[in-house]
N, C-alpha and C positions, 0 to 999 in steps of 0.2 A: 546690362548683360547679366545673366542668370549662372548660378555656376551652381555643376553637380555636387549632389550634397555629399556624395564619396570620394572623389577624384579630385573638386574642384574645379573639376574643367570647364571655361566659359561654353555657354549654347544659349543659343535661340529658343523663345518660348516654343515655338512650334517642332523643334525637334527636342523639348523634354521628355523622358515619360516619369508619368507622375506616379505616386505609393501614397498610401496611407500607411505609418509605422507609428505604432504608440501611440496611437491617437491624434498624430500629426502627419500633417502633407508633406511630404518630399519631394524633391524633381532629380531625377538623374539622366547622364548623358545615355545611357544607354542600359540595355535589362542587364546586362553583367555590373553593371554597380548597383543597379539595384538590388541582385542576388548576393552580391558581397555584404551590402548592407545589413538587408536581413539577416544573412547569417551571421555579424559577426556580432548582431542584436541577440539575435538567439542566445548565442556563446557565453551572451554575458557580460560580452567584450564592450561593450561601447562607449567608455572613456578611450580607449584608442583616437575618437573623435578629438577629444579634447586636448590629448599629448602632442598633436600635429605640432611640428615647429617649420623655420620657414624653408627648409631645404627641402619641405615635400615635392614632388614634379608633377602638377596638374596632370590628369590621364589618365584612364582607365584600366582596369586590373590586367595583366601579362594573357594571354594567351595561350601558351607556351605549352605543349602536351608532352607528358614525362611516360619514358619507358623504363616500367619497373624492372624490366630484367638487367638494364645497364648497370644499377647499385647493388646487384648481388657481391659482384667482385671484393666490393671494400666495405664489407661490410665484418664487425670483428665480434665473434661469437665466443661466448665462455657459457656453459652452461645455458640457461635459459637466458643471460645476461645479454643481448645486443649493442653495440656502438657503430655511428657512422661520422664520415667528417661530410656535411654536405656546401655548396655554393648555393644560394638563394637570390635567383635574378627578380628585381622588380621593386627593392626595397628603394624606397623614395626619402625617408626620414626616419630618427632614432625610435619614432612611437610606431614603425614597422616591425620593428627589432623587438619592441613592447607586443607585437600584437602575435606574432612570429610564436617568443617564448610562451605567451599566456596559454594560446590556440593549444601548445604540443603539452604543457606542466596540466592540462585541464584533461587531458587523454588520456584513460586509466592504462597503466602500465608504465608509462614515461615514469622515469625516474629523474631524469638532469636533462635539461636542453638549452643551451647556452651560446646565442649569436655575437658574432665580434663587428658591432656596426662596421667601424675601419675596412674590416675585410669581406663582409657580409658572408662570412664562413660561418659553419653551425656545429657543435658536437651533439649529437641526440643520443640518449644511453636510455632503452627501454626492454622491459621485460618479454620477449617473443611469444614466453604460452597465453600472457594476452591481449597483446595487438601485431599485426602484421607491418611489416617496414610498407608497405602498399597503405594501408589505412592511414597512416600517418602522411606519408607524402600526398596521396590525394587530398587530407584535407587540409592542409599548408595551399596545396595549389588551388582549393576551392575559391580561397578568398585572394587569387592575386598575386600568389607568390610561386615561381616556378624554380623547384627543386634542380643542381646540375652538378654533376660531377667536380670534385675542385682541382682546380688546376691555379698553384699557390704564386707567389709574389704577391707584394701591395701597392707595386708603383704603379697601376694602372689609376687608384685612387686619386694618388698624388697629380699624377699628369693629367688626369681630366681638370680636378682645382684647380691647378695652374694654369691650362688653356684657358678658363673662366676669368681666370685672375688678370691674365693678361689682356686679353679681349674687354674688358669693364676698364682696368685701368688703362690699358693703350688709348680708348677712347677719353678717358677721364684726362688724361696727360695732354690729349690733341686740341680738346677743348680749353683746358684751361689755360694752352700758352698762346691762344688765341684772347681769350677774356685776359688775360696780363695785360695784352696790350692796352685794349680798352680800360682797365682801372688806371692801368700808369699815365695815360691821356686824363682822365679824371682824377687823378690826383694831384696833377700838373696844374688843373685847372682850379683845381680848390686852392692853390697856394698864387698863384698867377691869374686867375679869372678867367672865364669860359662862359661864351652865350648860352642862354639859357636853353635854345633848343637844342645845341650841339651838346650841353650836358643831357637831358634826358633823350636821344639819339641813342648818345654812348650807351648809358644806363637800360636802355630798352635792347641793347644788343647785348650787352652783357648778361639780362634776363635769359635770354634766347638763348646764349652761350653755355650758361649755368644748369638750365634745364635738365638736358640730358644727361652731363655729369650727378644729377640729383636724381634724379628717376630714372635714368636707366643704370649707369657704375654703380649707384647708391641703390639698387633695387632689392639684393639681397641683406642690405642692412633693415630697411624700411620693413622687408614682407618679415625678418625677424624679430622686429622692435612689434609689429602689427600682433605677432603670433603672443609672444611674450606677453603682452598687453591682456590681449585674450585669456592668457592662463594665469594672470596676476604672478608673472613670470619676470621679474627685472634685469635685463640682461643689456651686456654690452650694446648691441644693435641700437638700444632705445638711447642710450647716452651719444651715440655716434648723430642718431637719425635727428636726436633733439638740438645738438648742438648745430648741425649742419643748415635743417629746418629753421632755424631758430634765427639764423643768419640771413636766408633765403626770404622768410617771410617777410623779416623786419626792414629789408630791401625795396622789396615792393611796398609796401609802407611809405619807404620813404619818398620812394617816387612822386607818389601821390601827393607828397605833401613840400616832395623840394626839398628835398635833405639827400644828406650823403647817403649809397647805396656800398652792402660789402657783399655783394655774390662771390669775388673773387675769393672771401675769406668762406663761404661755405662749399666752393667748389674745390679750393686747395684741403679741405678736411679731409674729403672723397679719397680725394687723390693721393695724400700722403698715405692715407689708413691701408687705401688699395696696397700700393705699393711697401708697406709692412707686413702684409699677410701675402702677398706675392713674394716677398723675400723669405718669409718663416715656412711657407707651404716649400720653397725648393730645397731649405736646410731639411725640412723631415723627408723630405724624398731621399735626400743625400745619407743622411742620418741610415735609413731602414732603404739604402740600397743593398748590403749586403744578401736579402732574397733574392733580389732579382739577379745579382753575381750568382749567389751557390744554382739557382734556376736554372742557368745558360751552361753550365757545367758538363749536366749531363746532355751525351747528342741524341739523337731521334730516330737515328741506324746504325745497324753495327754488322760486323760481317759472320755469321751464324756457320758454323762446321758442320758440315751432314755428312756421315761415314758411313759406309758398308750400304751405298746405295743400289735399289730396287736385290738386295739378299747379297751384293756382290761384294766377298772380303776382300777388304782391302780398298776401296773404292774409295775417294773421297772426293768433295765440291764444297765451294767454301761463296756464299751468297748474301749480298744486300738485303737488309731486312728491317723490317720499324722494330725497334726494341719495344714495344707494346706488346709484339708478338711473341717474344722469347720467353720460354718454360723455365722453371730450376732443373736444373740436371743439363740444360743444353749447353754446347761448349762453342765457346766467342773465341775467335783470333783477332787481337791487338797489334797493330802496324808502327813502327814508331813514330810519333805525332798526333798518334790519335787519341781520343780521352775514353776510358770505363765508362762503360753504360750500366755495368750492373754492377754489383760485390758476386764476390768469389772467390776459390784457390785456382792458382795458377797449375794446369798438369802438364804444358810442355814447354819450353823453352824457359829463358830469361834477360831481364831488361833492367833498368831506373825507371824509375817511376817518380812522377814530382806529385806528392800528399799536401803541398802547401794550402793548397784554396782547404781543406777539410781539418788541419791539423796546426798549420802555420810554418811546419816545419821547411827551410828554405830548401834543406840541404837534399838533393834525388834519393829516394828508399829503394835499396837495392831489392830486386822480387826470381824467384824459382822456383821448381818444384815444391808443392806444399807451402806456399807464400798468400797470402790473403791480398788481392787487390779490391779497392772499393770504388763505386760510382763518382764520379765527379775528377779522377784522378788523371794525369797524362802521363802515357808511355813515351818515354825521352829515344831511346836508341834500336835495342834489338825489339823483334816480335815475341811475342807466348802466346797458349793458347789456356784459357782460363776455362771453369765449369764452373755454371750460374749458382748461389748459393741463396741469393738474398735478393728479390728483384720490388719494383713501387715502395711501395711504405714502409718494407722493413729492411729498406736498406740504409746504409750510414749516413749516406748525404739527406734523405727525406728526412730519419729522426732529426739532423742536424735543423735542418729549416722550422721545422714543425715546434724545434725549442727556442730556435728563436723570436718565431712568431709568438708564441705563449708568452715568451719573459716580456715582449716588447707590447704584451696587452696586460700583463699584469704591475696593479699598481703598487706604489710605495705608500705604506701608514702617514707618511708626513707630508702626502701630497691631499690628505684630510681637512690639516691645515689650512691649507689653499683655497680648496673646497668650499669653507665653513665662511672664509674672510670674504670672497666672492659673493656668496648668496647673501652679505648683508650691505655690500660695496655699494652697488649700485641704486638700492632706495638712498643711501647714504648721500652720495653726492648729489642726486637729482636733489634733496633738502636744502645740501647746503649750495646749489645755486639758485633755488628760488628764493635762500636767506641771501645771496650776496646780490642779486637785484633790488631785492627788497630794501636792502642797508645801503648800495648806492643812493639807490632813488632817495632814498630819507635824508642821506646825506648832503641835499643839493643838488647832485650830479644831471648831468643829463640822462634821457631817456639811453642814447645811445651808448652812452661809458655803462650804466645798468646792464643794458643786451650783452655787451660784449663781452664784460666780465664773469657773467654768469654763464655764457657760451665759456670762455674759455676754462671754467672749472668742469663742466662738462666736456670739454674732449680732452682736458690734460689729466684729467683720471684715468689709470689703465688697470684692469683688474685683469686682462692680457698676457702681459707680464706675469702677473702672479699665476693664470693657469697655465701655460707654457713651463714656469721655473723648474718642474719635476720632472713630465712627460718626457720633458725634450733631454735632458739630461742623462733620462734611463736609457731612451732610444739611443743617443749618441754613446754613451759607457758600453750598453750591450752588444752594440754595432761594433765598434772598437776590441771588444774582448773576442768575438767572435775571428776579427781578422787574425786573432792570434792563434788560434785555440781553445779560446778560454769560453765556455759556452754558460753563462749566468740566466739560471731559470725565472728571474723577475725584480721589481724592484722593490719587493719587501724583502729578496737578497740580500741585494747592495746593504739595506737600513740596518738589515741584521751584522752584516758583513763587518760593518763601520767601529763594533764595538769587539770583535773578535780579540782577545789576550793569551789562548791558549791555543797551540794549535799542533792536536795528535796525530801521531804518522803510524798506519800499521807495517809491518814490516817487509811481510813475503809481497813480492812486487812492488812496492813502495818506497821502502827505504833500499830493497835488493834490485835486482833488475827482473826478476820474479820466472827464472828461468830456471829452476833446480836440478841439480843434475847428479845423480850417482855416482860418490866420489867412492866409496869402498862397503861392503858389506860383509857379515861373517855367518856362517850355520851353527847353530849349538844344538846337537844331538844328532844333525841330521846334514847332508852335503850341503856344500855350498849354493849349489847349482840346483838342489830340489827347496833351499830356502824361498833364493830365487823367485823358482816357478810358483810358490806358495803364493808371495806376497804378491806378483805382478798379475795374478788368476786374480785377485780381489781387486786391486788396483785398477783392471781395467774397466771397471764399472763406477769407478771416482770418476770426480771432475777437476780434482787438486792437485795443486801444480807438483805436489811430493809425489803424488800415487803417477801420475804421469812421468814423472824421472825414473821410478822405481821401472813401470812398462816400457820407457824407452830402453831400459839399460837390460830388459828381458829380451831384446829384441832374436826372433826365430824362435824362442819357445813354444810349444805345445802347453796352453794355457788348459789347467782344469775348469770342469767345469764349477759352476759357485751359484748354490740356493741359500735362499731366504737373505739376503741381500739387502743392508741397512748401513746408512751413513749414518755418522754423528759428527756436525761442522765443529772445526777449530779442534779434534777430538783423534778420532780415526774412523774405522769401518770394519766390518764384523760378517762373518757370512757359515755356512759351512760348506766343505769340500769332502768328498766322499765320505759325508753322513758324521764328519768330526768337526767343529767347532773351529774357527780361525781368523782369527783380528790380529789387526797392524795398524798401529797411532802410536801418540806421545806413550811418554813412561805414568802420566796419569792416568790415560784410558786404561790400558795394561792394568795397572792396580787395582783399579775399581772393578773391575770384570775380574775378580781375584785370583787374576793371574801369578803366579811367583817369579818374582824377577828379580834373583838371585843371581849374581855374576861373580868370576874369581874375582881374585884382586887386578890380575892383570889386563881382563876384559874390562873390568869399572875404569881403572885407569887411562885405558885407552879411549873409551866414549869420553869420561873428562878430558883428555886433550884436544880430543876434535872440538869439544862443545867449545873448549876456551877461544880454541882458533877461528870461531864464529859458525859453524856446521853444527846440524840440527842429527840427532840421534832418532832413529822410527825402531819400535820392537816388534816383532812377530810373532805371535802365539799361537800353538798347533795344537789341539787337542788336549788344551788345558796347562801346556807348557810354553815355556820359553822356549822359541826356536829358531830367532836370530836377529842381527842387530846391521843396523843400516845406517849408513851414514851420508846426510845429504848437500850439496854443498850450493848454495848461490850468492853470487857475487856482489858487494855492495855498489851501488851506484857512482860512479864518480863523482857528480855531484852535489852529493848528499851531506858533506862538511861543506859545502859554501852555502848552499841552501839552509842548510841552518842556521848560520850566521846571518843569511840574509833576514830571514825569517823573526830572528832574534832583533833584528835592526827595527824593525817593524814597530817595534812593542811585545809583541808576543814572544811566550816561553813555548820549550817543543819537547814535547812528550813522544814517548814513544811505548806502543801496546801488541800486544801479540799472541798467539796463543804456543808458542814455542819453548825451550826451554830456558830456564834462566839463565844459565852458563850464557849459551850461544846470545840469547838477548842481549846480557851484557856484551858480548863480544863487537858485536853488528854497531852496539849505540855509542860503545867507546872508540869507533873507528868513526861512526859519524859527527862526533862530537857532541851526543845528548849525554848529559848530566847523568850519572848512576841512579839518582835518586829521582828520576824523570823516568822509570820503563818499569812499564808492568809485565810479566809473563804469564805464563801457562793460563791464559785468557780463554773462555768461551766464548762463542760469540754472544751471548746474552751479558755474560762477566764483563764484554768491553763494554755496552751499553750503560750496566752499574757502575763501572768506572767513572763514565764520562756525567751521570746522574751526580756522582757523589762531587765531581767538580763543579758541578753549576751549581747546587748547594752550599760550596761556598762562596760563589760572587762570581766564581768565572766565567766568560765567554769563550765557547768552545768551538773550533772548526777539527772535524775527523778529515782525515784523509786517508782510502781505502780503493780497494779494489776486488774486492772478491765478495762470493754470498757472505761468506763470513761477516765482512763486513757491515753488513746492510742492516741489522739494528745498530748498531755504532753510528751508521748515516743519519739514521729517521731520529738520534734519541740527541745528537750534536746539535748546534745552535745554525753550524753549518755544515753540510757532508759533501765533500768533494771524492766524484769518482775520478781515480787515474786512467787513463791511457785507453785500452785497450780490457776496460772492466766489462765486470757479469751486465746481464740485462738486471738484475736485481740489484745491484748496487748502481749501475747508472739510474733504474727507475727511483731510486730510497735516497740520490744525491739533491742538491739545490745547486750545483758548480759540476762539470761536466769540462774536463783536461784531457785535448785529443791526444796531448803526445806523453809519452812513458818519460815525462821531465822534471824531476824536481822544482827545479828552478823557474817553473810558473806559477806555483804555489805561492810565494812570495808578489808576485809580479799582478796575480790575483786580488791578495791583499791590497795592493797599492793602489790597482785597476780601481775597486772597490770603494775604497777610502777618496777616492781621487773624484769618483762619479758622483758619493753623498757629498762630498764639500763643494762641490759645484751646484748640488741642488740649493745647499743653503746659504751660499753664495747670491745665486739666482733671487732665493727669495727674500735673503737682506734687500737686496737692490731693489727689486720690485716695492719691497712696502715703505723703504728711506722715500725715492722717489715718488712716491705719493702723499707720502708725511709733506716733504718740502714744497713739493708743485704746486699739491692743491692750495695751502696757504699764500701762495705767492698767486695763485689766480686769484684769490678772493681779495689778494689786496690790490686788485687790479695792474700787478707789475707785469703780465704774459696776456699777450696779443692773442687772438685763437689761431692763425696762424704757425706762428711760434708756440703754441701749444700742440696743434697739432706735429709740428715734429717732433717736441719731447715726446709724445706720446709713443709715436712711431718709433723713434731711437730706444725709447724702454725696453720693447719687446724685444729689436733687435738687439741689445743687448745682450739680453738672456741669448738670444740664438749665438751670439757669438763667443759669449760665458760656454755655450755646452759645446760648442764645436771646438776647444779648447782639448778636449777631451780626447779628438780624433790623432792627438799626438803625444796623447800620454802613452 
């Protein structure tokens, strides 16, 4: 039978059509392979041919006709800059994924395009003034692959393998407890005696039995070990397919000659091996369930408020609707029982709210007026009515998946290791079982103690084990962190994680509850009440949690208006107000913008004792003068002394940085119980960066922990950067750790999460390579039956699987 030179697909000579390509003849099933061909000969592409491995699906290129107007929506524009996240239906094997990226990296303009086989999801980042998002997807779809909107979870992957899995082995297990019988008959008879036709009887039904479990359960080992072969490729597959083969052959061999037959022993390889990777395919389904959870979260309709209908005030209807449909600005009513379909603030009523599935947190989040509800969430008791703020991808629960998915494709550096021992494993053992045949045989033995010893160093080698040790590890740690809150963006985290001794806390929102709030302020020179309107006219154009206390505590003021309008982070802010000059920050910025800040004695005295008491002093400058002093208060965290203790348990020391004053720093750190000589103040944000530089230059390993812009060089410059809670877009993008809830005390629990996930890796990979140290030599000395090898083999892997799921209880 003929098979297409693109697809594979078997056909009949007479329904080929033939090409000349390159100077050679070709036959394909159909003119769309042959156009894929050529094109992707043209491209350049044509080692794709030779990457094939054996999970390819005979078949012809997808069909599938893509409407470009559908990908407008999510499509993420910055200047000339384009990003999309796409679904690529059609992709058959990993040199898809090879042909996928070459096709788009070869497309002037494309900057990054990067598939995640597992998900067969894409990000494509290209330049728009010179290619169109149309020209790309067309020519992805030319060659067979049809572009689709993504629609995220990965368990669809999982549960098709395991439908495979079970169906290959359910028959593999049906068969083989049928040939038991038959061998246990003929083994009966080798020790008690058996007519001659009734042994080759047995023995020809046992053929028959064996068959299937060999060529069909065993089909995706064979078309791997075939493919590998092809690519001078040594992979597991051919160790399985040789040992098993090896068995099978030497069988019918025997037949022929009157001698004992072990089908049983190559149909029990099948069948265990099956049965080990049907066990390890449902841990990683289990593992990277948490998508398919946060998935189900949000619902598909929600009930949409339409007011002042056809002009009529006061009118209102409240209607079923697909949340696909819903705008920002539109306002949802919440029932109690039902779950967020969007993020928003709540504008009427209030309820509980359970955040746990996003945050971890057990306990109901009470919500009202001005309260932020987010997607995925359920309303416990009363109604509200929310207005949409954040809907698809940039809402909390999609970021939430979208980092998991990332951490749970990014590797660990030590899974290199792995890697490296693999790619020479497997020439390794095929040698030394053609040595340990060799050395039987020489040694007298029979032909058959030869076969079977050299059979069982080939299946009780698992190099399995050893790539499973890491993957499965991250998957289960990251899975686990997520159910808490705790969202780790990969597993070069974790590796980094593991060596963490230092670990910085910024203050406002971190070590406080980062709510500041107007405890007392005074006017010099000028009223109280026109200081006030000064400071909160500039403040309302911040984003900082001071300038926001300052506005709230202005509250009904007549704000002036304010030009030329300029922030300085960690610092203060600067503008002018009716053509005069006017900034409001620390007592540094003041200075340096040479301001005079000259106080009596009794005014200096009094800023000192608020500072002592832990409250932060803001000056105001008008017109070149000092023109009033503010006093801010936020409350320290409760707990933020056990957290440090915890923290401290750890191993690590706990520093604390800030850009506040020194007084009040010391106050906040002597209350948390950080060391005096642990806190740095009147910090920039650039200042915390060199801080945290000057510690890694001595030896330390550094995690920051922040929450604000401020923050976000202190993140990106730490070894590791944890955003808190309810952080900037810019410190959650600059983090590598990602903490839903405003909690100290996951910090610590992070650490542990961390440290708990790398010692499982290397755990993992102790065991995987002791077990191969010891096995293999004990096959070669003939002490392990293949049978009995093949369960060690099987128990190995599952081992590791039961090492990392270990984890789901840390």
């Amino acid at each position: 039978m003929l098979k297409c030179d693109h697809c594979l697909l078997e056909m009949t000579e007479e329904k080929a059509v033939p090409d000349t390509i390159n100077g050679q003849k070709k036959l394909f099933c159909c003119h769309g392979c042959k156009g894929v061909y050529r094109l992707i000969n043209e491209e350049e592409l044509g080692e794709f041919y030779a990457k094939r491995d054996s999970s390819w699906i005979p078949g012809p290129p997808d069909e599938g006709r893509i409407d470009i107007s559908a990908f407008a929506d999510i499509v993420k524009q910055t200047g000339n800059e384009s990003e999309i996240d796409l679904f690529f239906h059609g992709i058959r094997c990993a040199s898809c994924v090879w042909l996928i990226e070459r096709m788009l990296l070869k497309t002037e303009g494309v900057k990054f395009a990067r598939l995640n086989y597992a998900t067969h999801k894409a990000k494509i980042r290209w330049d728009s003034s010179l290619v169109s998002l149309e020209k790309l997807l067309k020519k992805v779809n030319a060659i067979g692959y049809t572009p689709k909107l993504v629609t995220r979870g990965g368990s669809d992957e999982f549960t098709k393998a395991r439908r495979d899995l079970l169906l290959r082995f359910g028959t593999a297990a049906f068969f083989s407890m049928q040939l038991m019988v038959f061998s246990t008959a003929l083994y009966a008879g080798y020790f008690q005696g058996i007519a001659s036709g009734t042994r080759t009887l047995l023995q020809l039904l046992s053929l028959l039995l064996a068959t299937p479990i060999l060529f069909y359960s065993g089909s995706p080992f064979i078309r791997g070990s075939i493919t590998g072969l092809r690519n001078l490729n040594f992979n597991m597959d051919l160790l399985i397919v040789t040992g098993a083969g090896s068995a099978y052959l030497y069988s019918i061999y025997q037949i022929f000659i009157g001698g004992e037959v072990y089908f049983d022993t190559s149909a029990m390889i099948i069948t265990l091996i099956l049965l080990g990777r049907y066990i390890e395919t449902g841990a990683k389904a289990r593992a990277s369930e948490v998508i398919t959870r946060l998935l189900s979260l949000s619902p598909k309709e929600t009930r949409l408020v339409i007011r002042n209908i056809e002009g009529r005030e006061g009118s209102e209807k409240v209607e079923m609707v697909p949340v696909t449909d819903i705008k920002e600005g539109d306002l949802i009513l919440i029932k109690p029982g039902e779950r967020v379909p969007l993020d928003g603030t709540v504008t009427e009523g209030s309820s509980e709210v359970d955040e746990s599935p996003l945050t971890g947190e057990s306990r109901p989040v009470s919500k009202h007026q001005g309260s932020e509800v987010f997607s995925g969430t359920q309303n416990l008791y009363g109604s509200f009515v929310f207005e949409v703020k954040r809907r698809g991808e940039d809402t909390v629960l999609s970021h939430i998946i979208k980092t998991v998915e990332d951490a749970q494709a990014r590797r660990a550096p030590v899974q290199a290791l792995a890697d490296r021992v693999v790619g020479y494993f497997v020439p390794a053992v095929l040698t030394l079982s053609f040595i340990t045949a060799v050395f039987w045989l020489f040694s007298g033995s029979a032909l058959t103690v030869a076969v079977m010893n050299a059979v069982s160093v080939l299946v009780i080698a698992c190099p399995c084990a050893l790539g499973l040790a890491t993957p499965l590890a991250i998957l289960t740690g990251t899975t686990r962190g997520a159910s808490k809150g705790i969202f780790i963006k990969g597993g070069d985290v974790i590796e980094r994680a593991k060596d963490i001794d230092t670990v910085v806390l910024d203050k406002t929102g971190t070590i406080t509850e980062g709510k500041p709030e107007l405890a007392a302020f005074k006017g010099l020179g000028i009223s109280d009440n026109e200081t006030l309107c000064l400071a909160s006219s500039l403040e309302l154009l911040s984003e900082h949690s001071i300038g926001k206390a300052i506005v709230a505590g202005s509250a009904g003021m007549q704000a002036y208006i304010v030009s030329d309008f300029a922030a300085y982070p960690g610092r203060g802010v600067k503008g002018y107000i009716n053509g005069k000059p006017a900034l409001i920050g620390n007592k540094n910025f003041i200075e340096s913008e040479g301001v005079d800040d000259m106080l009596s004695e009794e005014l200096t005295s009094w800023v000192h004792a608020e500072e002592d008491s832990g409250r932060t002093a803001v000056y105001l400058s008008y017109d070149g003068k000092i023109a009033g002093i503010f006093i801010i208060s936020d409350t320290i965290r409760g707990e933020a002394r056990e957290t440090v203790k915890e923290i401290e348990k750890t191993g690590s020391s706990v520093l604390m940085i800030t850009g506040d004053d020194n007084k009040a720093a010391l106050s906040v750190a002597k209350e948390a119980g950080i060391s005096e000589d642990n806190v740095a103040a009147q910090k920039s944000p650039s200042e915390k960066a060199e801080e945290i530089t000057v510690m890694q230059g001595k030896g330390r390993h550094v995690m920051m922990v922040g929450d604000g812009i401020n923050d976000a060089p202190a993140l990106v410059q730490a070894d590791i950067g944890v955003a808190m809670g309810r952080a900037t877009d810019i410190a959650l993008e600059s983090s590598d750790i990602v903490l839903m809830r405003n909690d100290l005390r996951m910090i610590p629990e992070t650490l542990r999460l961390s440290k708990a996930t790398y010692n499982v890796i290397r755990q993992n990979l102790f065991w995987a390579l002791i077990y191969n140290l010891i096995a293999v030599p004990l096959a070669i000395m003939g002490m392990l039956h293949p049978i009995v090898a093949a369960i060690a083999m099987s128990l190995s892997s599952l081992s590791v699987v039961g090492n990392s799921m270990r984890l789901k209880r840390t």
